[in-house]
C-alpha positions, -999 to 999 in steps of 0.1 A, spaced: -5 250 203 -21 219 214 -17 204 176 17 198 184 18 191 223 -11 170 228 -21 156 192 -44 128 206 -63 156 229 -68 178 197 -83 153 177 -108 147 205 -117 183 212 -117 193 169 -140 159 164 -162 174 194 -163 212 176 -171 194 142 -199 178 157 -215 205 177 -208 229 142 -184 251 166 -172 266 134 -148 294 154 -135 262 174 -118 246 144 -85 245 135 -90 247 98 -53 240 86 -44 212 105 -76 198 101 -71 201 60 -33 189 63 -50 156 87 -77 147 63 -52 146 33 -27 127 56 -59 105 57 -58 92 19 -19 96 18 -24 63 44 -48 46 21 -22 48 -7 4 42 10 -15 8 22 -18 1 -10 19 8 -20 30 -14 4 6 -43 0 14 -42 -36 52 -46 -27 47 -77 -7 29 -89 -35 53 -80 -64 85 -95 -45 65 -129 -41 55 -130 -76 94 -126 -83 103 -148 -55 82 -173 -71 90 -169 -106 127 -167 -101 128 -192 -74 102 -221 -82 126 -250 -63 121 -229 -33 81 -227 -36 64 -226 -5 30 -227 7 38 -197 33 45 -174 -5 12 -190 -20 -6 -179 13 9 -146 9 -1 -141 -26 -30 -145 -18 -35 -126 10 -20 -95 -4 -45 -100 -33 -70 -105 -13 -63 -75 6 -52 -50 -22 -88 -61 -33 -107 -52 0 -87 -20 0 -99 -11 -39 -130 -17 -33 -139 9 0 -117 34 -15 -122 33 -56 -103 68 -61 -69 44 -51 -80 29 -87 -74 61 -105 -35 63 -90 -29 21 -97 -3 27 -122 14 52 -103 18 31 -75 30 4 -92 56 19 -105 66 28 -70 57 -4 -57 78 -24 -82 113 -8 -71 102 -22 -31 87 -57 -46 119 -59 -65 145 -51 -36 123 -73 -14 129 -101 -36 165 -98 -38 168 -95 -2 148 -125 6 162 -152 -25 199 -136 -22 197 -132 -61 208 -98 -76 196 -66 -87 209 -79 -121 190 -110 -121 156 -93 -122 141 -72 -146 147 -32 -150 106 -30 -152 81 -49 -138 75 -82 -157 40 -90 -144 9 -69 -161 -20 -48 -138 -38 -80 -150 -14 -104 -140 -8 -88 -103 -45 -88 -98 -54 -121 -109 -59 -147 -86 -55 -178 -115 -19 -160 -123 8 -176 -104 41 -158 -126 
């Protein structure tokens, strides 16, 4: 099947079928499994942007001698961008807690792999509120 031997040519010949209406030329079920896959990548942004941005705040909470302008950029940034991302796909709002619970776990180990502090040194839960993550006055 051409799915799985020439994924780039499939895409071109099922984009081609949807916009002539070739209805009989569509391969429904792989077409279904690619447009979830779709959102699953917009989430999935947003888990890992949120990540970045959760270890920062930690790094620069637990860490404030180290302070850096190169966090504070990327604070920023991720904000910035977690922002942008909420704002072209506003069903991501309806699965925010969700992800951050994921994305706390990632923020957290990212932190302890970047300050060489430990597991025990941070929090079991997130410290920061939705509020606080979001808010570009909150520095931690």
């Amino acid at each position: 099947m051409l799915y799985e031997t020439d994924f780039y040519t499939w895409t071109q010949e099922q984009s081609q079928a949807l916009l002539n209406r070739q209805i009989n030329s569509l391969d429904w079920q792989h077409l279904a499994e690619e447009i979830g896959d779709l959102g699953n990548r917009h989430y999935d942004q947003l888990s890992s942007r949120l990540s970045i941005l959760i270890g920062h705040l930690l790094k620069w909470k637990y860490q404030p001698a180290n302070r850096s302008n190169s966090w504070k950029a990327t604070i920023r940034e991720q904000r910035r961008k977690i922002d942008r991302l909420l704002e072209r796909n506003p069903g991501l709002k309806n699965k925010w807690n969700e992800v951050l619970e994921e994305a706390w776990l990632d923020g957290k180990d990212l932190a302890i792999r970047e300050t060489g502090l430990d597991d025990q040194d941070f929090p079991e839960e997130c410290p920061f509120s939705s509020f606080q993550i979001q808010d570009s006055n909150y520095w931690a």
